[in-house]
mmCIF file of the N, C-alpha and C atoms, coordinates in Angstrom:
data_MODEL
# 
_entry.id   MODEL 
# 
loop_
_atom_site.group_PDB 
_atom_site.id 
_atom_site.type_symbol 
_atom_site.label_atom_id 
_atom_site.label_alt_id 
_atom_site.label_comp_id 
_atom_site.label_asym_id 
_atom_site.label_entity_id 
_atom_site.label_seq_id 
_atom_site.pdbx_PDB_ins_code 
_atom_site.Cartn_x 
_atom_site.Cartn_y 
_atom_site.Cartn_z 
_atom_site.occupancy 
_atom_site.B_iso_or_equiv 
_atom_site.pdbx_formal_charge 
_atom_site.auth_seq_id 
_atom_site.auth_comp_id 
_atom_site.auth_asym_id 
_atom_site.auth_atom_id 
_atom_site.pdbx_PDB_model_num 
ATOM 1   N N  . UNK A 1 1  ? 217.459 96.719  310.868 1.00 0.00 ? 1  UNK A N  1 
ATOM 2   C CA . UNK A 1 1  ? 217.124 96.204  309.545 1.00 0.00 ? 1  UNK A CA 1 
ATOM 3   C C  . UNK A 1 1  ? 215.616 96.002  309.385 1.00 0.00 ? 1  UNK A C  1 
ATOM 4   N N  . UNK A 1 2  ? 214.765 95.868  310.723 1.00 0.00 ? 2  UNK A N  1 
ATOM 5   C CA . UNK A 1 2  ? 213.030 95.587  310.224 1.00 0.00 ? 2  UNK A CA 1 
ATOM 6   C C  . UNK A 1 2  ? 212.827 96.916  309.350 1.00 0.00 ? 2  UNK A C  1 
ATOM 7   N N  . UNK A 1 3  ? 213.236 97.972  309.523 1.00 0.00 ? 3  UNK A N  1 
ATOM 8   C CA . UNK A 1 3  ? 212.593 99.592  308.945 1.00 0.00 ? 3  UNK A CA 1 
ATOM 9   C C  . UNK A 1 3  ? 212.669 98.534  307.563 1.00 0.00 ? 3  UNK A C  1 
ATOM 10  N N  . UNK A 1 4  ? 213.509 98.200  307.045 1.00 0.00 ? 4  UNK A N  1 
ATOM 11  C CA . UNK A 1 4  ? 213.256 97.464  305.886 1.00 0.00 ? 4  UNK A CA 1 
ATOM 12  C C  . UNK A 1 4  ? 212.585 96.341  305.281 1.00 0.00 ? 4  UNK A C  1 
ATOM 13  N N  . UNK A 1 5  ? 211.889 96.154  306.032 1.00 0.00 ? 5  UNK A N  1 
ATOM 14  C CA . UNK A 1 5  ? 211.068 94.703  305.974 1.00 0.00 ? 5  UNK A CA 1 
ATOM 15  C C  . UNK A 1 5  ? 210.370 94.916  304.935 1.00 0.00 ? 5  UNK A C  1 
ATOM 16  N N  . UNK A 1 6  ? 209.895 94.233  303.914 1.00 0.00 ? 6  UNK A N  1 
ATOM 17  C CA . UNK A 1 6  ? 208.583 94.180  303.205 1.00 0.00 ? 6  UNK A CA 1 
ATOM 18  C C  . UNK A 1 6  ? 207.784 93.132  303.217 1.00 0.00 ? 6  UNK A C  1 
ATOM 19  N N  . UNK A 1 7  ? 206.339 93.402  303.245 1.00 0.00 ? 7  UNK A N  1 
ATOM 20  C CA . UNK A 1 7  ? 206.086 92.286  303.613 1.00 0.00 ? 7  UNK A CA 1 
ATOM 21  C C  . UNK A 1 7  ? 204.709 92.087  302.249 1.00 0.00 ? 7  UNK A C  1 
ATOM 22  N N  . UNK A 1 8  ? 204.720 90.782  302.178 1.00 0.00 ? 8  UNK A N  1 
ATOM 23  C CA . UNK A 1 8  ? 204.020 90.431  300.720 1.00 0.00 ? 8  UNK A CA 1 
ATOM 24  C C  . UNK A 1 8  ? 202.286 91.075  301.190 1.00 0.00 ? 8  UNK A C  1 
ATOM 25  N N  . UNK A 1 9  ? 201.556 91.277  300.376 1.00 0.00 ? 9  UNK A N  1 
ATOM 26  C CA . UNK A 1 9  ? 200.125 91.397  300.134 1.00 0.00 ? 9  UNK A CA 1 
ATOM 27  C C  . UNK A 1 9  ? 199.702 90.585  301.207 1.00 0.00 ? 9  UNK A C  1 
ATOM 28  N N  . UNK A 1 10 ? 199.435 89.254  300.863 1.00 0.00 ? 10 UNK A N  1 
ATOM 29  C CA . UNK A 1 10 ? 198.815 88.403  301.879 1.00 0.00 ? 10 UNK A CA 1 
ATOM 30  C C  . UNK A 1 10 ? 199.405 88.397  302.985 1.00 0.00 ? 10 UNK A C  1 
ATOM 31  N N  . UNK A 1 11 ? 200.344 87.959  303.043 1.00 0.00 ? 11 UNK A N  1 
ATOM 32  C CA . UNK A 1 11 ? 200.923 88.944  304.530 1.00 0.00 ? 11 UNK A CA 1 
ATOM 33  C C  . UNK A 1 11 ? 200.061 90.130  305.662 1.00 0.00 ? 11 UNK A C  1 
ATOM 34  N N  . UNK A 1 12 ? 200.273 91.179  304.469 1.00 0.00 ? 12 UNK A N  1 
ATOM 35  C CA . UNK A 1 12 ? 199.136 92.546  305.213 1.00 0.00 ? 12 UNK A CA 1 
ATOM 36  C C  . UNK A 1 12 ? 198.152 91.745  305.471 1.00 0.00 ? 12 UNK A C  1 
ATOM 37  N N  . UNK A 1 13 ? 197.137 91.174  304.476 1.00 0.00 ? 13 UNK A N  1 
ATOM 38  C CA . UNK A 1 13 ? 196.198 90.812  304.694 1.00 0.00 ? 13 UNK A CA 1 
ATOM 39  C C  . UNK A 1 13 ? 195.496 89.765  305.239 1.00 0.00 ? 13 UNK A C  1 
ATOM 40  N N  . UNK A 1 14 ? 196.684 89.012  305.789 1.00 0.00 ? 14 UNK A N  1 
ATOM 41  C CA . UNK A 1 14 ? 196.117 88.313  306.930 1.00 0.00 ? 14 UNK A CA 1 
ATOM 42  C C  . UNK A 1 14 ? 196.228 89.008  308.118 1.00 0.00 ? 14 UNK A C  1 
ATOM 43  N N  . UNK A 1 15 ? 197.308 89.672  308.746 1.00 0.00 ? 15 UNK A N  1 
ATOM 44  C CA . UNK A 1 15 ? 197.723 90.589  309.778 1.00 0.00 ? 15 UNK A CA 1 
ATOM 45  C C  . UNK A 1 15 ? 196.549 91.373  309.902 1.00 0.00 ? 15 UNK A C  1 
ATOM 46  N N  . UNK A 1 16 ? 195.963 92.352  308.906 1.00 0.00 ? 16 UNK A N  1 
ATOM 47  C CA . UNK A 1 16 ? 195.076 93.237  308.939 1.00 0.00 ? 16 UNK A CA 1 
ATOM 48  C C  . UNK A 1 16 ? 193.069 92.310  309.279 1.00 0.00 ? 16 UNK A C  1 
ATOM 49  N N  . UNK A 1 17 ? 193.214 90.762  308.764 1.00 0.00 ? 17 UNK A N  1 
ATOM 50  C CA . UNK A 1 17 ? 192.534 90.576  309.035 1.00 0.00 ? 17 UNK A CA 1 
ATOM 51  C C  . UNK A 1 17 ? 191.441 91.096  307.460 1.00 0.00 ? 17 UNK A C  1 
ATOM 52  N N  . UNK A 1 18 ? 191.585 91.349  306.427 1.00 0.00 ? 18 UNK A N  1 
ATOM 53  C CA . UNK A 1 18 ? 190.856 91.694  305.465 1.00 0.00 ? 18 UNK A CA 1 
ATOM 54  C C  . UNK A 1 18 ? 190.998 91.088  303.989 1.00 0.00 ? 18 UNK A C  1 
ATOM 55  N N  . UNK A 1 19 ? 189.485 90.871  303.350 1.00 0.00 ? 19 UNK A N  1 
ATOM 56  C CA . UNK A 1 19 ? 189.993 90.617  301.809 1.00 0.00 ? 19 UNK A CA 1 
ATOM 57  C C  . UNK A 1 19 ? 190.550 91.189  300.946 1.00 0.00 ? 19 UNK A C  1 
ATOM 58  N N  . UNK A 1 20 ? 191.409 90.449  300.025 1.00 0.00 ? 20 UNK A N  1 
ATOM 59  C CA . UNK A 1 20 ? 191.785 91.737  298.845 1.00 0.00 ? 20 UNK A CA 1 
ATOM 60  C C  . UNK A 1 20 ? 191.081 92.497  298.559 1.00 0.00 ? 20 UNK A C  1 
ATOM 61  N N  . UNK A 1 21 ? 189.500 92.543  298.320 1.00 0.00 ? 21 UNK A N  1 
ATOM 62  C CA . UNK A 1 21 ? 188.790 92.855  297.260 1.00 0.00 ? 21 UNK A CA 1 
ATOM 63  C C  . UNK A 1 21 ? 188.171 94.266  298.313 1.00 0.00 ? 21 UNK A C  1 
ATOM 64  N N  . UNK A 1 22 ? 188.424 93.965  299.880 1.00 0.00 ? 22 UNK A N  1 
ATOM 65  C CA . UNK A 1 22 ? 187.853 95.044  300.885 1.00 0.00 ? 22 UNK A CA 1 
ATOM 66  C C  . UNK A 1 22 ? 189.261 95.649  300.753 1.00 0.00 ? 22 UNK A C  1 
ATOM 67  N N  . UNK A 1 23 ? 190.409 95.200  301.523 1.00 0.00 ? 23 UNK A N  1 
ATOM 68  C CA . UNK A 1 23 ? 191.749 95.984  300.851 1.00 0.00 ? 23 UNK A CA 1 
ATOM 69  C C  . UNK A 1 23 ? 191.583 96.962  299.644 1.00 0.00 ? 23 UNK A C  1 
ATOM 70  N N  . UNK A 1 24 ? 191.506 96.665  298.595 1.00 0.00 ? 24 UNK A N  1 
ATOM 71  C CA . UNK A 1 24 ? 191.352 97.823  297.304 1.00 0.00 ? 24 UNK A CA 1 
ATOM 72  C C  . UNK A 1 24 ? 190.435 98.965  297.252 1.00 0.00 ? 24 UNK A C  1 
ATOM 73  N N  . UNK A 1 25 ? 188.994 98.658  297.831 1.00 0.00 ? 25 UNK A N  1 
ATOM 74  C CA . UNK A 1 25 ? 188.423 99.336  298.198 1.00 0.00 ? 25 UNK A CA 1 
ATOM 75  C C  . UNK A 1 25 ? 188.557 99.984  298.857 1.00 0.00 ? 25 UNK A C  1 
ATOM 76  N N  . UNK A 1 26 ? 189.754 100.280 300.237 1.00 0.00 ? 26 UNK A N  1 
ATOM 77  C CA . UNK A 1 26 ? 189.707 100.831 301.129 1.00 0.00 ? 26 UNK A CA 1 
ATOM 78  C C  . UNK A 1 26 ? 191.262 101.556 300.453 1.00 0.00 ? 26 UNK A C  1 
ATOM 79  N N  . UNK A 1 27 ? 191.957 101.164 299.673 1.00 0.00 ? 27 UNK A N  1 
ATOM 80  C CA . UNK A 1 27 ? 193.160 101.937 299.319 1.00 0.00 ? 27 UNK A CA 1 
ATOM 81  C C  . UNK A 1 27 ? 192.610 102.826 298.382 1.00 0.00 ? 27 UNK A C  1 
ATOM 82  N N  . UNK A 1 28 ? 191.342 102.907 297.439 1.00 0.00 ? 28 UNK A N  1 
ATOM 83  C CA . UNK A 1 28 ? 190.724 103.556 296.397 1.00 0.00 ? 28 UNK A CA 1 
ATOM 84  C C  . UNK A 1 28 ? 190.243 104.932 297.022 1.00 0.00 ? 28 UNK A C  1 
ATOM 85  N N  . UNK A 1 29 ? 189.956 104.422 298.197 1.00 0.00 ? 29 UNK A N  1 
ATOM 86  C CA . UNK A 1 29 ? 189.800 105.653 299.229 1.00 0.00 ? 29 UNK A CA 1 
ATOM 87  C C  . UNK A 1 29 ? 190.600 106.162 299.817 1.00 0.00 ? 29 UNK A C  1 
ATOM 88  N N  . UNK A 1 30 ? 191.841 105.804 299.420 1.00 0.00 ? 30 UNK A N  1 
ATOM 89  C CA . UNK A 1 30 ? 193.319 106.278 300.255 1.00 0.00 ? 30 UNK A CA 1 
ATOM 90  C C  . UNK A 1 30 ? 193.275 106.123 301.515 1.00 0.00 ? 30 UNK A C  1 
ATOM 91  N N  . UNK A 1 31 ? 193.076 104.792 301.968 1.00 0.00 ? 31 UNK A N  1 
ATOM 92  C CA . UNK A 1 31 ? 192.935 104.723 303.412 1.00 0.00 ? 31 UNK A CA 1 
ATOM 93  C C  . UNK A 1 31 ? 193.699 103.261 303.889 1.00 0.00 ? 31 UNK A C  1 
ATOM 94  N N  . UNK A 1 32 ? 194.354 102.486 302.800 1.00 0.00 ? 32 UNK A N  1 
ATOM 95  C CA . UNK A 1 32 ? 195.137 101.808 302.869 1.00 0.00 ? 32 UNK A CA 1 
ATOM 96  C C  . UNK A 1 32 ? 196.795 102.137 303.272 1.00 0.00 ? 32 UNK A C  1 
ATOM 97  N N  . UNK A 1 33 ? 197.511 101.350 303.223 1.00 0.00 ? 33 UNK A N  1 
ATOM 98  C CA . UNK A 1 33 ? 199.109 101.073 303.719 1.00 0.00 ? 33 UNK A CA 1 
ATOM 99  C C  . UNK A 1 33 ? 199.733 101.753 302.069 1.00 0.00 ? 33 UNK A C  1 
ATOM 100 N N  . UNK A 1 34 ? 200.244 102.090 301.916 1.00 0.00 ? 34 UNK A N  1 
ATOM 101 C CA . UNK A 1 34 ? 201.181 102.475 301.318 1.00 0.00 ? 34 UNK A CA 1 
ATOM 102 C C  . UNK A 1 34 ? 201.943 101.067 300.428 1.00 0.00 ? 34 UNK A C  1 
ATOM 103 N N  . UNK A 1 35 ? 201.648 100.948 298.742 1.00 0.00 ? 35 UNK A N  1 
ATOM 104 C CA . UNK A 1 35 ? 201.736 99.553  298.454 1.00 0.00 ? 35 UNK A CA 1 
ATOM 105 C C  . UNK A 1 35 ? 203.276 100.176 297.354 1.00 0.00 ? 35 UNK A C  1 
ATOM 106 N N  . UNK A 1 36 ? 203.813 98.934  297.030 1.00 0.00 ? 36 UNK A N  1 
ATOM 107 C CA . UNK A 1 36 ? 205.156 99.453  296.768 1.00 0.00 ? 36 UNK A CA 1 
ATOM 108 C C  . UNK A 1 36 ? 205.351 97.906  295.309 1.00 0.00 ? 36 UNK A C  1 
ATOM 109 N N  . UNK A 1 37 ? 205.156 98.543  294.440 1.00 0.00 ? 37 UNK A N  1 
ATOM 110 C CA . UNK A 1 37 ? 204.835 97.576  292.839 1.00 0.00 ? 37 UNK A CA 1 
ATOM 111 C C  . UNK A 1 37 ? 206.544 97.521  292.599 1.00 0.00 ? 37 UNK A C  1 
ATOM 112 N N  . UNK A 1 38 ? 207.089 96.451  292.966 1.00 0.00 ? 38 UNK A N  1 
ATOM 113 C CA . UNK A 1 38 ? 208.276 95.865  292.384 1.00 0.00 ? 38 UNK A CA 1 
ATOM 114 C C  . UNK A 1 38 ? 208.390 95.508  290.982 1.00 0.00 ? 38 UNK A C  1 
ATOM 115 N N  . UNK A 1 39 ? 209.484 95.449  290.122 1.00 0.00 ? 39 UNK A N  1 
ATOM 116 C CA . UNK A 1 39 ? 209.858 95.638  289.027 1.00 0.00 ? 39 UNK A CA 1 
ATOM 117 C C  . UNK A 1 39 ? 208.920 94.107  288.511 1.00 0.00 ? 39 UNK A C  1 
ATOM 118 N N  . UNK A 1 40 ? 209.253 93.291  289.119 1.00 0.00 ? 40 UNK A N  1 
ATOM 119 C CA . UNK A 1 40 ? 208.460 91.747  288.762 1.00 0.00 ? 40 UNK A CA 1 
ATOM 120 C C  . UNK A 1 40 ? 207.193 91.897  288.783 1.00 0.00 ? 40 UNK A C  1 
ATOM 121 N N  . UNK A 1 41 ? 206.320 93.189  289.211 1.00 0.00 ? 41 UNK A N  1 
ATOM 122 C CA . UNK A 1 41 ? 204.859 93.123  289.333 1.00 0.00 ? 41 UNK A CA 1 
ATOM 123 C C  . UNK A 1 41 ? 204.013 92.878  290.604 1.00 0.00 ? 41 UNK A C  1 
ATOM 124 N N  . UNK A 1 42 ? 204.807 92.473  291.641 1.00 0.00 ? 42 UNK A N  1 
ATOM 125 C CA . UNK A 1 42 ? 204.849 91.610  292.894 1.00 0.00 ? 42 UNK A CA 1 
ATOM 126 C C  . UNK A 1 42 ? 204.331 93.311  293.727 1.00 0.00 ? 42 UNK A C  1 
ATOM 127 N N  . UNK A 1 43 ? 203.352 93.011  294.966 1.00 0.00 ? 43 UNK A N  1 
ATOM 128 C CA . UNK A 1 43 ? 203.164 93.866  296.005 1.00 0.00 ? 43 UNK A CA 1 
ATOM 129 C C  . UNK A 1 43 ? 203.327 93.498  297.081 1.00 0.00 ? 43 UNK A C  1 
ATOM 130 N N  . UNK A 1 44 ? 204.142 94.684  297.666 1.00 0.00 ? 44 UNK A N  1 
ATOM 131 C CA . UNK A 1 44 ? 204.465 94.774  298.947 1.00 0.00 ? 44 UNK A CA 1 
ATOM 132 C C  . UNK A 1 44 ? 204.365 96.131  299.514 1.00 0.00 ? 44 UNK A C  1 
ATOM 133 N N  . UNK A 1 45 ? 204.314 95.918  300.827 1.00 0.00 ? 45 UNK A N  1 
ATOM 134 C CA . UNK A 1 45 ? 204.163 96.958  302.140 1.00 0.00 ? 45 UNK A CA 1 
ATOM 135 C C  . UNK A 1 45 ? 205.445 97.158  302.631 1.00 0.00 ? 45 UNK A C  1 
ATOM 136 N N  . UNK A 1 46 ? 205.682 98.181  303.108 1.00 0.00 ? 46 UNK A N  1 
ATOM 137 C CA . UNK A 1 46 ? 207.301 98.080  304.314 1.00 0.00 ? 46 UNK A CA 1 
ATOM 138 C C  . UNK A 1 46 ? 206.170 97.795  305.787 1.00 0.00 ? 46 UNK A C  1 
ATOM 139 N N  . UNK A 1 47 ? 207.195 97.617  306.656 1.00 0.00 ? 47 UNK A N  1 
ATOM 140 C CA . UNK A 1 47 ? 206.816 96.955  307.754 1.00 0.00 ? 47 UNK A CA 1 
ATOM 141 C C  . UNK A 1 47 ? 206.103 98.471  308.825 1.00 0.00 ? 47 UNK A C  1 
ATOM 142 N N  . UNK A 1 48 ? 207.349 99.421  308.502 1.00 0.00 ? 48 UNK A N  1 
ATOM 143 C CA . UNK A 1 48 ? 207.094 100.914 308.578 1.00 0.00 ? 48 UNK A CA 1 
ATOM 144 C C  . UNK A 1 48 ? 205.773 101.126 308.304 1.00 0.00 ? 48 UNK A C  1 
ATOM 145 N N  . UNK A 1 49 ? 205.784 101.124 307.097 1.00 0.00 ? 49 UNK A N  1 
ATOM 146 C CA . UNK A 1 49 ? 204.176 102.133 306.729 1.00 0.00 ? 49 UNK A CA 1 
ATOM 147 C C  . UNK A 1 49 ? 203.391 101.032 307.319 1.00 0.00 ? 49 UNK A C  1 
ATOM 148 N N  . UNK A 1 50 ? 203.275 99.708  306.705 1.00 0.00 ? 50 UNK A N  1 
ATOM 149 C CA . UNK A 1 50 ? 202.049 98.912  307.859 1.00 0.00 ? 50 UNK A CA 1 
ATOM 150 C C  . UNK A 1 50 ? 201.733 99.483  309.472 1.00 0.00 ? 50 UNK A C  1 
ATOM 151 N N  . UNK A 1 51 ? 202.701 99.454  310.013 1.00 0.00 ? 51 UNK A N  1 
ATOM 152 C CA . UNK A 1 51 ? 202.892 99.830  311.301 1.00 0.00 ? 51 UNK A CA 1 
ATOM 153 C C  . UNK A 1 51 ? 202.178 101.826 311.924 1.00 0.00 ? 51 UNK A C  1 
ATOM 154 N N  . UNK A 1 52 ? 202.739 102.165 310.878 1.00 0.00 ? 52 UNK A N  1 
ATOM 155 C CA . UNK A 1 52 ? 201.802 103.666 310.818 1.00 0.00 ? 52 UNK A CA 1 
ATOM 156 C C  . UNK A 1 52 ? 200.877 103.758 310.696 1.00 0.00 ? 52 UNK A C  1 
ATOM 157 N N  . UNK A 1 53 ? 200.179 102.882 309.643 1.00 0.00 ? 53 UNK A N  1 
ATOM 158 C CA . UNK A 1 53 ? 199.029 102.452 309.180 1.00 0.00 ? 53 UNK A CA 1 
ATOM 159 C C  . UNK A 1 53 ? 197.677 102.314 310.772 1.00 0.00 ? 53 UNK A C  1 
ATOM 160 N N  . UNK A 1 54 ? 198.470 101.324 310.854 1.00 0.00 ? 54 UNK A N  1 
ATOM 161 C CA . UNK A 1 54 ? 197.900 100.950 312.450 1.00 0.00 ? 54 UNK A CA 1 
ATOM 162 C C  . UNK A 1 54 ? 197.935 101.567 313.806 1.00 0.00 ? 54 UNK A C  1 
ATOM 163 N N  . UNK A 1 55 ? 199.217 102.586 313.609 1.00 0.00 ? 55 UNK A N  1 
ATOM 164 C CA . UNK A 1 55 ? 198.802 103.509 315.014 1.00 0.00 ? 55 UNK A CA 1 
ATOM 165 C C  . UNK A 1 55 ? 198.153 105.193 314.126 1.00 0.00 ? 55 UNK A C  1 
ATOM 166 N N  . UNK A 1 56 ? 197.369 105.261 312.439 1.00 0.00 ? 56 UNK A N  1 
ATOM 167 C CA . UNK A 1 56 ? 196.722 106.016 312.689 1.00 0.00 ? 56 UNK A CA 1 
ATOM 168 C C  . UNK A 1 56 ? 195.137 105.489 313.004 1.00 0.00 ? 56 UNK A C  1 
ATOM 169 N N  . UNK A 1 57 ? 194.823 104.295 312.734 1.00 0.00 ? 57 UNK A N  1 
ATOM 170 C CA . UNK A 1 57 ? 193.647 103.495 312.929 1.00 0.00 ? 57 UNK A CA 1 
ATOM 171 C C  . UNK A 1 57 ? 193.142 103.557 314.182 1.00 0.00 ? 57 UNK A C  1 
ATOM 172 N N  . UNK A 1 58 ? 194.659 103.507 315.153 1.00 0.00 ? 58 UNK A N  1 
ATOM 173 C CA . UNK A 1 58 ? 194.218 102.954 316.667 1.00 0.00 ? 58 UNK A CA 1 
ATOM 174 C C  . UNK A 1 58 ? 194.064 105.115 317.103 1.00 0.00 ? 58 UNK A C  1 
ATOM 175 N N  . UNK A 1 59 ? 194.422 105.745 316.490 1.00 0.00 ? 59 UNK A N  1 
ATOM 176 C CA . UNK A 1 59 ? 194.007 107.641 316.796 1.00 0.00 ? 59 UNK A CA 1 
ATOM 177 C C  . UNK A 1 59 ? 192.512 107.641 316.620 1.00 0.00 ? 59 UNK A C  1 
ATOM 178 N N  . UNK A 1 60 ? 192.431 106.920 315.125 1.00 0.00 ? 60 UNK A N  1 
ATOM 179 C CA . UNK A 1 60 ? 191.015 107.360 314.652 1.00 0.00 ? 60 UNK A CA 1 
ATOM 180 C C  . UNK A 1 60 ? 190.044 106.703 315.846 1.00 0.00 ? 60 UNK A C  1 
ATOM 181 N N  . UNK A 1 61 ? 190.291 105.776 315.738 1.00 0.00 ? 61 UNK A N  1 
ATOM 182 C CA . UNK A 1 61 ? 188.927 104.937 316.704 1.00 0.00 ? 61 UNK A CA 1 
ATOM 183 C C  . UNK A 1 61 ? 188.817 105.528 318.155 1.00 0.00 ? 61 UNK A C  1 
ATOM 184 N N  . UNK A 1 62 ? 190.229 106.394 318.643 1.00 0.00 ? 62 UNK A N  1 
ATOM 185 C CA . UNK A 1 62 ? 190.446 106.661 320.193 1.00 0.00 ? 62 UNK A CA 1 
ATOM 186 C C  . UNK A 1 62 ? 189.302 108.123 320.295 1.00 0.00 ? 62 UNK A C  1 
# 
């Protein structure tokens, strides 16, 4: 059941360690998590793409 996790904005962005305002900037560049706009307006991540997110980060830097 985690493949299904979502996890709120601040969430990512404490995990990731970044501000919203560096977050957007870095998704404007398509280099963010994969964000997922619920019917209420609300953002979220799956736990999945966060997680991809981070082992292509940990390729790039290797």
């Amino acid at each position: 059941m985690s493949s299904r996790k979502m996890l709120k904005l601040t969430e990512v962005l404490e995990e990731i360690d970044m501000s919203r305002a560096a977050f957007y900037r870095m998704r404007a560049r398509g280099k963010a998590p994969k964000l997922i706009k619920l019917p209420n307006g609300q953002l979220r991540v799956r736990r999945t793409d966060l997680d991809a997110w981070w082992a292509e980060c940990e390729q790039t830097a290797a």
